[in-house]
N, C-alpha and C positions, 0 to 999 in steps of 0.2 A: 504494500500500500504506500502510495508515494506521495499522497497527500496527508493532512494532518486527521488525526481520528479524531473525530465529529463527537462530543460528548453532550446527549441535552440533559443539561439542569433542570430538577423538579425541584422545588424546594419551597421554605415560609421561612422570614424572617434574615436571612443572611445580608439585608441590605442593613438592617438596624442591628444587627449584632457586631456590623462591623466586618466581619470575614469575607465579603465577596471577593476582595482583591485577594486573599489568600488563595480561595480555592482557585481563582483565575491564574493565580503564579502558581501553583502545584501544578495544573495543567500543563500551562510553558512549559515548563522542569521535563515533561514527559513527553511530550511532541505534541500535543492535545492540545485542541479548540475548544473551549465552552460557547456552546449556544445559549441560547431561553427560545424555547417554542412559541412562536408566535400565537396568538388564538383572540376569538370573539367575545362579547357579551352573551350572545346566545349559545355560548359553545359549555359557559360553568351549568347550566340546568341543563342542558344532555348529558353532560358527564354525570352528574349526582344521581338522574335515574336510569343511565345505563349502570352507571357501578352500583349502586344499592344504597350511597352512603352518604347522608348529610352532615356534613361537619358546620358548626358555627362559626369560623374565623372564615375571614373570604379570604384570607391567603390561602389556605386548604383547600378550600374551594377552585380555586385558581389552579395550583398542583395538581385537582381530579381534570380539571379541563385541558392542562397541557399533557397529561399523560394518555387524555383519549386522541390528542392530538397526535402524539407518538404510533399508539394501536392502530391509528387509523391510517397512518402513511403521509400524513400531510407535513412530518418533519425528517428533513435527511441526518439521522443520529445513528451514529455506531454504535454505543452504549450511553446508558442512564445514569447521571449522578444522583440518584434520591435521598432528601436530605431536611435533618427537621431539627426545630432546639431538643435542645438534653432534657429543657426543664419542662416540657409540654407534652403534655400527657394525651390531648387530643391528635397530636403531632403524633406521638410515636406510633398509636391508632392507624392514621392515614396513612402514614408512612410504610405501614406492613399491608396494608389493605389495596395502598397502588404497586408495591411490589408484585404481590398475588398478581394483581389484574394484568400489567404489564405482561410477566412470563407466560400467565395463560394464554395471551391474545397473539403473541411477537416471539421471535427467540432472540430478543437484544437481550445482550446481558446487562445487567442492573448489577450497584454497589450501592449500600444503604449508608448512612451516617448520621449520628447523635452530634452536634456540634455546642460548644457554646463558645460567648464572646473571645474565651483568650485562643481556643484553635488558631493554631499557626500551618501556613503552607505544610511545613515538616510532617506533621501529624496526618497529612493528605496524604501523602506522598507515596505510600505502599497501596493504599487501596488503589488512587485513578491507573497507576503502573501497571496493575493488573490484569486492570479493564481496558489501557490499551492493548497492552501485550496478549489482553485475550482477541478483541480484532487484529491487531496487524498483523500476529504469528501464527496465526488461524492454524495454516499447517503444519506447525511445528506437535501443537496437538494432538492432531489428526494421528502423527506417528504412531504406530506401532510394535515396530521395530529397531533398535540401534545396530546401525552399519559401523563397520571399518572400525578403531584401535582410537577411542576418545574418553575423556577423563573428567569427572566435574567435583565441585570443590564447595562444600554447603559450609559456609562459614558463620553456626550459628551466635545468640545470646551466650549460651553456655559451653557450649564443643564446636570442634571443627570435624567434617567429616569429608572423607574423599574417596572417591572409586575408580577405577581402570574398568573398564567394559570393552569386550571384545565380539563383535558378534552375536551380541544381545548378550551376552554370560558378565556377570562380575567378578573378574580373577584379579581385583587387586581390593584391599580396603586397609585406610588409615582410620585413624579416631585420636584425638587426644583434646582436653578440657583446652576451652579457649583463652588466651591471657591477650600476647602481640595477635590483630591479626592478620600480620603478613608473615609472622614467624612461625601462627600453629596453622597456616595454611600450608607454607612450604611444607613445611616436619611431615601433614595430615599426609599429602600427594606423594612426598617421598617414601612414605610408609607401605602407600598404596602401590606406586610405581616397586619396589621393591621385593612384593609380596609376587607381582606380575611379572618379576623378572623383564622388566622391558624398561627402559632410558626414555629419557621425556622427549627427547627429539625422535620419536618411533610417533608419538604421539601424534593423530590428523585434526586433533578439534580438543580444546579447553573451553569444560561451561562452568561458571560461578554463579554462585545465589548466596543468599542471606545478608546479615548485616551487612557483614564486610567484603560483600561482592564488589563495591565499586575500586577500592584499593589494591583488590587478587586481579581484577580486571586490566589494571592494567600496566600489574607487574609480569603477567602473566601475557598479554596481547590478546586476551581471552575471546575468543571469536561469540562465546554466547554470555551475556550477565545479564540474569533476572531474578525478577523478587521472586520470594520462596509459595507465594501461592500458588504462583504457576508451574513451579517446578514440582515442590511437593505434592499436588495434585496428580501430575504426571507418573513421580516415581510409585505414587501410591496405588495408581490402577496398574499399572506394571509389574510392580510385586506381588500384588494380590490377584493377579493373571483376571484381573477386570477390565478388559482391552474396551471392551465398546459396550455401549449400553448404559445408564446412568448408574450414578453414584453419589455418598455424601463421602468426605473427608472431612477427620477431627482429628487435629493436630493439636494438643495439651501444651504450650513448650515452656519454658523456663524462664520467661518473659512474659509470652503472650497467646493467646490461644486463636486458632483460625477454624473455623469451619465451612465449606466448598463444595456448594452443590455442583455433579455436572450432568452435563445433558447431552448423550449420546459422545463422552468421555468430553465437551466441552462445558468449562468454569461458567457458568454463566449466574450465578449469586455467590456472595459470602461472605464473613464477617470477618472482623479482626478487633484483639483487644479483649476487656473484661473490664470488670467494676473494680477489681483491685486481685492484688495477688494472690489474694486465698483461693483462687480459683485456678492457681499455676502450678506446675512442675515444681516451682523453688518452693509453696509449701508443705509441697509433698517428703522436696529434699531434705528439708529444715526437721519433720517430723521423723522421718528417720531417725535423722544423725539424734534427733531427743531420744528417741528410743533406742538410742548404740547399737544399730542396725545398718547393713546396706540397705538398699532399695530394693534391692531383688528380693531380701529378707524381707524388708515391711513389706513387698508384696504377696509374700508367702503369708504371712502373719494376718493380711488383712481376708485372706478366705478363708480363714478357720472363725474368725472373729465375727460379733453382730455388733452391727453399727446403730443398732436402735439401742446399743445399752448407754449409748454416749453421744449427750446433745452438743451437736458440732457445727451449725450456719452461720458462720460469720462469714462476710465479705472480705475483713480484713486478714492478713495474713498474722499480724497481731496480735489480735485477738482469739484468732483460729487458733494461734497456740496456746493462749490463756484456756481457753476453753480444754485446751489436749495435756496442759499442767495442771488442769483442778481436779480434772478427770484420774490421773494417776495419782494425785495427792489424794483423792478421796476412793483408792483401791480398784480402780476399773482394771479391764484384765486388758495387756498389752494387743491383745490379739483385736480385742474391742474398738479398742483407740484407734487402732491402724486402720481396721474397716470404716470406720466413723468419719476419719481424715480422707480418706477416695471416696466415699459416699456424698463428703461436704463439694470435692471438690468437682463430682460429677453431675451433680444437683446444681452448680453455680454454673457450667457450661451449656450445660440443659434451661436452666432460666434464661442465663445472659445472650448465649449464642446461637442456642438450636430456635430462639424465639424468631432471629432476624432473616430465617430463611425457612424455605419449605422441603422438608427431610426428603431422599430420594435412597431408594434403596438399591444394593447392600448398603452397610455403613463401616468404613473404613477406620481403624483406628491407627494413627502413626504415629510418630515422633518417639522420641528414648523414654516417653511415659508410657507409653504399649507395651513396654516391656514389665510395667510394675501390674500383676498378672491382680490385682486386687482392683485396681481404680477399671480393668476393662469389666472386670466383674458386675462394679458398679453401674458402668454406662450400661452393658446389655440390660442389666435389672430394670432401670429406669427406662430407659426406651424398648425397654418388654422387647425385643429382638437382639439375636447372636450377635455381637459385633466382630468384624472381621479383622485380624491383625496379621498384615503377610507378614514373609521371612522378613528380619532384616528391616524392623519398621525406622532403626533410627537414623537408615541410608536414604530414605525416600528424597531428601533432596540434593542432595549428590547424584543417585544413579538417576532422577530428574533431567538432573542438569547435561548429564553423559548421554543419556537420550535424546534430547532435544537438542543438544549441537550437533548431532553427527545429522541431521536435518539442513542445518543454517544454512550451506553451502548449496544445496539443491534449490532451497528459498531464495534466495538472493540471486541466482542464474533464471529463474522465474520473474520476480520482479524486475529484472533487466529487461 
């Protein structure tokens, strides 16, 4: 795609909050045009009884008219920025309600967001990336398969991880906790490259993702860098030999959680973020090391356990653990606490993030928390379905990224 990806804004409120020129430079940042969809007087009462829904703010109002603008074809938009205050309660309503109608009607893909006054471009900046990279790389998704002797490099919050892939196979992988990261990316790839017995100039294609994608980028000359939605997406129907056909992805991670609907293996919703940490890997990790356990331990620990014996909801990761030191100070059985901590924190994912999308099955579970065999326990419980966790869930965005470069080079001879 050689022109700029067409983003239409739905939104209330962003001109008074202040934020318009943010989201407008987050766009910039990413190749992306923001529109506003044009629309009538007489276009807010056909939206409200074709969608079902009357809202009292006529900014809402307004958002159900451009978004039948969209369904109806009368806006040229590649994907959807939908967008509503944090503090408005009828907002986050309409918000999930023109989502629904949207994907039912269209297959653009839609990005939702809670904004208030001090949101900075920054904050933007991994969702709209997404939503272009999910139009402009159309085909890099589409893949299948990984061709030829290429290498990707997920440099996340917490670890680095890297693969060597050959031929669709994974014969190399590094791992090490992330500190420098351009120091535990090298170490990660050298580890990987090592394992593969193969020298990095054997190598046809470098992809990056995660935080520190933009700095391996381009010490690296990395022919692919993206954000981890899109990659970890990828690696996760790959692993989980979910080639085509929808899916959800739930990535827990040690920062921030994501969740990824796709649609016929393309992203086309998803969220990022949480209301605070207790709802992350690092409470997970935090409750552990309280317990003088690994993780693999507290995940053993929390299947034998009942988490109804120990009241655990806090939001905070804070408080989450006052709640898991009063619990032990007043004789709860270890096994308890540890169920009660992935229960908390698979109930705060399910509140916070399974609410901003519409579930699509299988449901994939990734990231080095899939490995804590209690918190998947948890999610299948509550979403009353198996959840699926391939080999190797904490590779998903490496062997991602290894997938989708060995793509690039065919995309880029096409768009020529």
């Amino acid at each position: 795609m050689n022109r700029k990806v067409r983003i239409a804004q739905i939104s209330c409120g962003t001109e008074y909050s202040g934020i318009q020129k943010e989201i407008e430079k987050a766009a910039e940042l990413v190749g992306a045009k923001i529109i506003i969809p044009e629309i009538d007087i007489s276009d807010i009462k056909t939206a409200e009884e074709e969608i079902g829904f009357h809202a009292v703010s006529n900014g809402l109002k307004v958002m159900m008219a451009r978004a039948k603008a969209i369904v109806e074809g009368r806006v040229e938009a590649d994907g959807v920025f939908l967008a509503t205050c944090f503090r408005c309660a009828e907002g986050a309503l309409t918000r999930s309600i023109l989502r629904r109608y949207i994907q039912s009607k269209s297959k653009i893909p839609v990005v939702t967001y809670s904004f208030t006054e001090r949101t900075k471009a920054g904050a933007l900046l991994l969702r709209l990336e997404a939503l272009v990279n999910t139009v402009s790389k159309k085909p890099l998704f589409a893949r299948t398969k990984q061709e030829g002797l290429t290498a990707g490099i997920d440099s996340g919050s917490t670890t680095t991880k890297a693969v060597v892939m050959k031929d669709n196979e994974v014969i190399g992988i590094g791992w090490l906790p992330t500190t420098s990261v351009l120091e535990s990316g090298k170490r990660a790839l050298e580890m990987a490259l090592q394992e593969a017995n193969v020298t990095i100039d054997k190598l046809e294609g470098i992809g990056v993702t995660g935080y520190g994608r933009r700095i391996l980028k381009e010490y690296y000359n990395a022919q692919l860098s993206m954000e981890e939605v899109s990659t970890c997406s990828k690696g996760a129907l790959f692993l989980a030999n979910k080639q085509k056909g929808d899916a959800t992805v739930i990535d827990i991670g040690g920062m921030d959680n994501k969740a990824v609907t796709l649609y016929d293996s393309i992203p086309d919703s998803f969220t990022v973020g949480g209301v605070c940490a207790g709802a992350s890997g690092r409470f997970l990790e935090t409750s552990a090391r309280r317990l003088g356990v690994s993780l693999e331990e507290f995940g053993e620990l929390a299947l034998k356990g009942d988490y109804r014996n120990v009241p655990m909801n806090a939001y905070c990761i804070v408080f989450g653990l006052q709640d898991l030191v009063a619990a032990l100070a007043a004789g709860a059985k270890v096994e308890d606490v540890a169920a009660a901590a992935c229960y908390s924190v698979a109930e705060q994912v399910f509140e916070q993030q399974l609410q901003e999308i519409d579930i699509r099955y299988p449901i994939i579970e990734v990231g080095s928390t899939a490995l804590i065999k209690g918190l998947v326990k948890a999610m299948s419980d509550i979403l009353k379905v198996e959840v699926i966790v391939p080999p190797k869930p904490n590779l998903i965005g490496a062997v991602g990224a290894a997938l989708m470069v060995s793509g690039v080079k065919e995309l880029e001879e096409k768009e020529q």
